[in-house]
C-alpha positions as CSV (number, residue, x, y, z in Angstrom):
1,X,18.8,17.1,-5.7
2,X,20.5,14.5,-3.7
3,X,21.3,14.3,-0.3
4,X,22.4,12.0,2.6
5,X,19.7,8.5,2.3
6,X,17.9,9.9,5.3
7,X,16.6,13.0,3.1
8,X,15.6,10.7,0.3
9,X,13.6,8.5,2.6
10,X,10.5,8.4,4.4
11,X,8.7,6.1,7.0
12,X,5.1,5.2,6.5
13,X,4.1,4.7,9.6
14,X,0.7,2.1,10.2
15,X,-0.3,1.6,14.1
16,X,-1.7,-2.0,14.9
17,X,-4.6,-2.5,16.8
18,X,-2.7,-3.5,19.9
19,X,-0.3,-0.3,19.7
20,X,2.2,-1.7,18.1
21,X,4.1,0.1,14.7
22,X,4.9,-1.4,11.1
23,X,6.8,1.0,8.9
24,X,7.6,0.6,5.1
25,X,10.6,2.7,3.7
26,X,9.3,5.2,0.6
27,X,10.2,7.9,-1.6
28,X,8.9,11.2,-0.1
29,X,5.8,12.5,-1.1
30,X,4.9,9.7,-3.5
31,X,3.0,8.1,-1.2
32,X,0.5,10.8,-1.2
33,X,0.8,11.2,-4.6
34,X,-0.2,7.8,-4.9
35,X,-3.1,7.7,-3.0
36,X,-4.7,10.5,-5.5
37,X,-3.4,8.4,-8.3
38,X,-3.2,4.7,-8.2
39,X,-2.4,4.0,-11.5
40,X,1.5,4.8,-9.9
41,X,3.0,1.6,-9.5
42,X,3.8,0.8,-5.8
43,X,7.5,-0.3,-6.7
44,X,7.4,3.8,-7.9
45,X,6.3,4.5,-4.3
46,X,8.3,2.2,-1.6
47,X,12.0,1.9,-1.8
48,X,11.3,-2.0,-0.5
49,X,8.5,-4.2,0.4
50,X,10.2,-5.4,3.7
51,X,7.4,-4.6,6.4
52,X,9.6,-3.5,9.6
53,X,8.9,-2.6,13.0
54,X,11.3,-1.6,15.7
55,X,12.7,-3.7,18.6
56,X,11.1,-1.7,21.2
57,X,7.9,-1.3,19.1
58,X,7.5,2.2,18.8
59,X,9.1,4.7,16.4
60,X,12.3,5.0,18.1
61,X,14.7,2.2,18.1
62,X,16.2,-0.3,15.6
63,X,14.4,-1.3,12.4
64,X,13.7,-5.2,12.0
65,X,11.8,-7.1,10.2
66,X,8.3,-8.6,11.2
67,X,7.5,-12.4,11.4
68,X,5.0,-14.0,9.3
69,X,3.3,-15.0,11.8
70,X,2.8,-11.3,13.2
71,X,1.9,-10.0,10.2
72,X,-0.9,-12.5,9.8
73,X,-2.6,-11.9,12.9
74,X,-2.0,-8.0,12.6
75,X,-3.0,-8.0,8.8
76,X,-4.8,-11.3,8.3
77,X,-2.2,-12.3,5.6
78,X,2.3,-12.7,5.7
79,X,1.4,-11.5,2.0
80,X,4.0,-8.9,1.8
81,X,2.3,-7.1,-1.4
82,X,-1.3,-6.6,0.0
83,X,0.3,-5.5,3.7
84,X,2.5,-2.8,1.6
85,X,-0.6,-1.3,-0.4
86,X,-2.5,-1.3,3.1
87,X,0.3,0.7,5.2
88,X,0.4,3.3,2.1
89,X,-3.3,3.4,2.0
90,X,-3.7,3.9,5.6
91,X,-0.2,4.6,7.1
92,X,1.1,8.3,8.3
93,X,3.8,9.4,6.5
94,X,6.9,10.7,8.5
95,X,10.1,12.3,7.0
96,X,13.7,10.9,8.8
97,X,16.1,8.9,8.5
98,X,15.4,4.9,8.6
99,X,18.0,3.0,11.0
100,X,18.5,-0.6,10.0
């Protein structure tokens, strides 16, 4: 069943320790399915490996993506792989539409 991008997207959703929110665009429900099963490959589970926050760094407001040099002092690495696996291990998954 196919519909508008927006239904065949969701945001997992990680908050930083200072507040602020990276999001990851994934296939619905996989990410859940993946966490049960981790022999699904992660390319199965994310529609992109771009880590993204918003411009007003909450979950409203225009997607972008983060700086290197963000990501290493959120996540201790810019390695885009290993901060992926971490937001679908611990993220919140939320259904909507992604604005980029």
């Amino acid at each position: 069943m196919h519909g508008t991008s927006g239904e065949n997207a969701a945001k997992i959703v990680y908050k930083g320790e200072n507040g602020q929110e990276f999001f990851i665009v994934a296939n619905p429900g996989m990410a859940q399915k993946w966490r049960k099963d981790k022999t699904i490959p992660l390319i199965d589970v994310v529609q992109s490996f771009d880590v993204l926050t918003t411009t007003n760094q909450s979950s409203t407001g225009e997607a972008i993506r983060v700086a290197n040099g963000v990501l290493e002092s959120e996540f201790g690495t810019s390695n885009t792989d290993d901060i992926v696996r971490k937001i679908v291990e611990s993220g919140e998954e939320k259904g909507g539409s992604v604005a980029k």
